[in-house]
Steps between C-alpha positions, in 0.01 A plus 500: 500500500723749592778454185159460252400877669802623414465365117143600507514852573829613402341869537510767200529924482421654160754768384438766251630634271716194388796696494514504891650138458840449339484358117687216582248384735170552247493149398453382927135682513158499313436832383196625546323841357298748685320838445665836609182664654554875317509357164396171485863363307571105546844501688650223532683376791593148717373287750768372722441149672682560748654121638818463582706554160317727332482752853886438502569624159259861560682550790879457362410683214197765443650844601155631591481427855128531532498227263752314754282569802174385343668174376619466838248544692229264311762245508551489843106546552425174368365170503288641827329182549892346655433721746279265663693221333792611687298545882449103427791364385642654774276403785537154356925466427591656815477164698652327215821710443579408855541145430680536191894429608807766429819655599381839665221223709307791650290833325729705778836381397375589109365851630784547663740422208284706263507845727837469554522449088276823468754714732780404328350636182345767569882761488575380143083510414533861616744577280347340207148704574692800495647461190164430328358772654775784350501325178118543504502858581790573267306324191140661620636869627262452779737558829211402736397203311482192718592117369154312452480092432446536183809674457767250563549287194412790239786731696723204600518358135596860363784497769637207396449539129713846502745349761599194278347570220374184449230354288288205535476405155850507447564288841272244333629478171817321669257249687334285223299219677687207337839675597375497889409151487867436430588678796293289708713230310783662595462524855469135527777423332764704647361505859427067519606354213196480280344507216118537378373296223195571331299170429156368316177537709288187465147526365296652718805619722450871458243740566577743267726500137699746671649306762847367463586175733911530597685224689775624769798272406831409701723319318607294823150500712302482150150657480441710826100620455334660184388847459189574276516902376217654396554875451289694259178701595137352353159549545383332855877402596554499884627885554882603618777261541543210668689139614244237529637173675288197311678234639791510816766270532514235704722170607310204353749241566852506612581503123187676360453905562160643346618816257367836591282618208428880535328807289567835382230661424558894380328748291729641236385707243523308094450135418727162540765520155449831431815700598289792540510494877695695693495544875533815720779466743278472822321220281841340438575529967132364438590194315827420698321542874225229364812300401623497833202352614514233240877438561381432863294257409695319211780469738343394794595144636272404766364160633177645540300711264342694719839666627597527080635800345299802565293336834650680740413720799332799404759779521816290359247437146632803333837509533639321244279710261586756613903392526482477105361830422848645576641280210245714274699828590838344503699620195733180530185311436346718245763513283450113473200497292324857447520589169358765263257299308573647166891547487562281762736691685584426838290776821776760562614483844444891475119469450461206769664761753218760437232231540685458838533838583110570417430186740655685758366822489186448701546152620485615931160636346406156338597327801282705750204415217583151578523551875202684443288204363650225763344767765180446364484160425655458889253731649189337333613113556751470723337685824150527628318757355281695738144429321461896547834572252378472091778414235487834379577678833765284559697531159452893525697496822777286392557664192497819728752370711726314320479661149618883416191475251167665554208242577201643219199509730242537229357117492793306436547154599877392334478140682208390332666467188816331644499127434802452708240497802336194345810318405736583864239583796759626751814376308559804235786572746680149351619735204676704746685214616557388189660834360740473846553182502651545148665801521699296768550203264591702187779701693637185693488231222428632184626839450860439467445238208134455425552204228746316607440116600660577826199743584257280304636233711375647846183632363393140408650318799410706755211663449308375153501143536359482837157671455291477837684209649744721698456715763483847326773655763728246437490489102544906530787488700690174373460702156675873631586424826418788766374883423174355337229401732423630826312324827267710637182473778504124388499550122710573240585812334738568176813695586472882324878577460534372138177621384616845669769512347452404153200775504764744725230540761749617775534187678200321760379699748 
């Protein structure tokens, strides 16, 4: 109920005249034609539906900022009906996200670990907010102009555009789909010694023409688990990206081991054997944090299945995801495979180091949004809600608190749109582990030489291949050793240090 909502009644604002909305964005919206009242002229203009995408593109882009604030504010009006969705699901998931095991073991230790996430952030957020806000009043000439919401990505995406000059279409024309499937195959090659194969599907195998079926292959172990890719966007395809586990391994015999069999499932723009598609760099990070999942499971050897690959506690799941998103930034691993799809020429390092130096500009900023949403998601799941306090109430203050952004008071409702509330009641704050859990692994392990066996070597053997079946703390530290988890009230939280200073945060308070 509450995801069909959101698809439902995606909300819409009609624009005119058309030429409020940038030309490369005509072909998103319906237009639509109404009368001017004096003289009774058709004018044309555009009804924005205003989900998730489509919102996100009027706010990076249209320059008219009461365009922007209409946009946002339908958007984050809508589907109404979760509101009541939401009262339930919480009501009914509070008892069970006590029983569901994890590092941090209590809401407190979590809270505690997120506010102390928040005040770390909040110097280098200030910072960031500042700088928005001049470059706002030096573009608009208004000196008393405040920042609004719907300012961020429109003023944050000029910023970074006339800082680096970078282009999007350019970044993609050096990530061609096929080429970023070979630097999936590269990873596994360099880091553990092996190699995918693609291989025939058997009638009835596939669900779709588009899916390609790829054996992992070590040429000592033989076949290690097979990975099924299907990547292009269709009509009625599951939304996002994902790793599906269809089968775990397992320990049939003492001579017998059930292969992992696992799923990719993406939504790239173009068809399968067209070379047509190209992917934005955050699609390409994307593609290689859904890997990491998959690698997870591929290279999981368990006796059980129900401690395979990606069955693990709650707040260790995302780490090796996230782990292998820093092999999408790292020039040593670009240079591998990305290639310009017509002349074939290999990324300049140049370019990669303004993609980096974008990244950085307002990632404290990012990270608070992040902090932000684990807030919520603890606030409404992981505690006991007076039955006085409503969802909205409760997301204004936090955002008041623990944001430098202005809460819009004028019927918005943000959370009833976010599925992550459906998918991690009370465990949003897993990607937060995640991100320092890997910051700590990256720095210790991988940095130094991120594709050599010797590194590919300890990511498989003591942390991969093990899955669920090993205490969490354990795995973590036999992995880094110390400086990367932290016992606290009976729980467990990630150590900050490398996380603070990869983002130079100043150092945990």
């Amino acid at each position: 109920m509450f995801s069909e909502n959101i698809i439902t009644d995606p909300g819409s604002v009609d624009i005119f005249p058309a030429s409020r909305i940038p030309n490369h964005l005509h072909h998103l919206f319906k237009p639509i034609y109404g009368s001017r009242s004096r003289d009774n002229i058709k004018e044309k203009g555009f009804r924005i539906t205003t989900e998730a995408g489509t919102l996100s593109s009027i706010l990076q882009w249209a320059s008219d900022a009461e365009v922007r604030k209409m946009a946002y504010i339908k958007g984050n009006s809508v589907p109404h009906a979760n509101c009541a969705v939401l009262d339930k699901l919480i009501a009914a998931r509070h008892e069970i996200a006590q029983l569901c095991p994890n590092m941090a073991s209590s809401p407190e230790v979590v809270m505690s670990f997120l506010l102390e996430m928040s005040k770390m952030v909040r110097p280098k957020v200030d910072e960031e907010f500042k700088a928005i806000r001049d470059f706002k009043k030096k573009k608009t000439g208004q000196i008393c102009e405040d920042l609004e919401p719907w300012d961020e990505a429109y003023f944050t995406g000029m910023m970074k555009s006339s800082a680096y000059n970078l282009d999007s279409s350019v970044v993609a024309s050096y990530f061609p789909l096929h080429q970023c499937i070979e630097g999936l195959k590269v990873l596994v090659e360099s880091l553990f010694g092996a190699t995918f194969h693609t291989i025939p599907l058997a009638p009835g195998e596939s669900w779709h023409p588009d899916v390609l079926k790829m054996s992992l292959h070590h040429p000592e172990e033989g076949d290690l688990g097979y990975l099924y890719l299907d990547l292009y966007s269709r009509k009625d395809k599951y939304p996002g990206c994902a790793h599906f586990a269809i089968k775990g391994g397992r320990q049939l015999s003492e001579t017998e081991y059930q292969l992992p069999v696992v799923a990719l499932v993406c939504n790239f723009s173009g068809s399968h054997g067209k070379s047509s598609a190209r992917l934005n760099h955050w699609e390409v990070e994307t593609l290689f944090h859904e890997f990491g999942h998959a690698l997870h499971s591929l290279l999981s050897r368990t006796e059980y299945q129900h401690f395979s690959g990606t069955r693990v506690v709650l707040d260790l799941a995302e780490t090796p995801s996230n782990l292998f998103e820093y092999y999408a930034w790292d020039y040593r691993v670009l240079r591998k495979f990305s290639r310009h799809y017509l002349t074939g020429e290999v990324i300049p390092e140049k370019l990669v180091e303004s993609m980096q130096g974008a990244k950085k500009m307002f990632a404290a900023t990012d990270l608070q949004r992040q902090i932000f949403y684990a807030l919520i998601d603890q606030t409404l799941f992981g505690e006991q809600l007076s039955s006085q306090r409503d969802t909205i109430s409760v997301v204004a203050d936090l955002k008041r608190q623990h944001t430098n952004w202005k809460h819009v008071e004028e019927g918005t409702h943000w959370q009833t749109r976010f599925n992550h509330l459906l998918n991690y009641g009370a465990g949003y704050y897993s990607y937060l582990y995640a991100k320092c859990f890997a910051a700590t692994i990256w720095k210790k392990v991988c940095q130094e030489d991120p594709l050599s066996s010797t590194t590919g070597t300890a990511l498989r053997t003591k942390l991969l291949q093990h899955g669920g079946a090993k205490d969490p703390a354990d795995l973590l530290t036999d992995l880094t050793g110390d400086g990367i988890l932290q016992f606290r009230d009976g729980g467990i939280v990630p150590d900050l240090t490398s996380l603070c200073d990869e983002m130079k945060l100043g150092g945990v308070l």
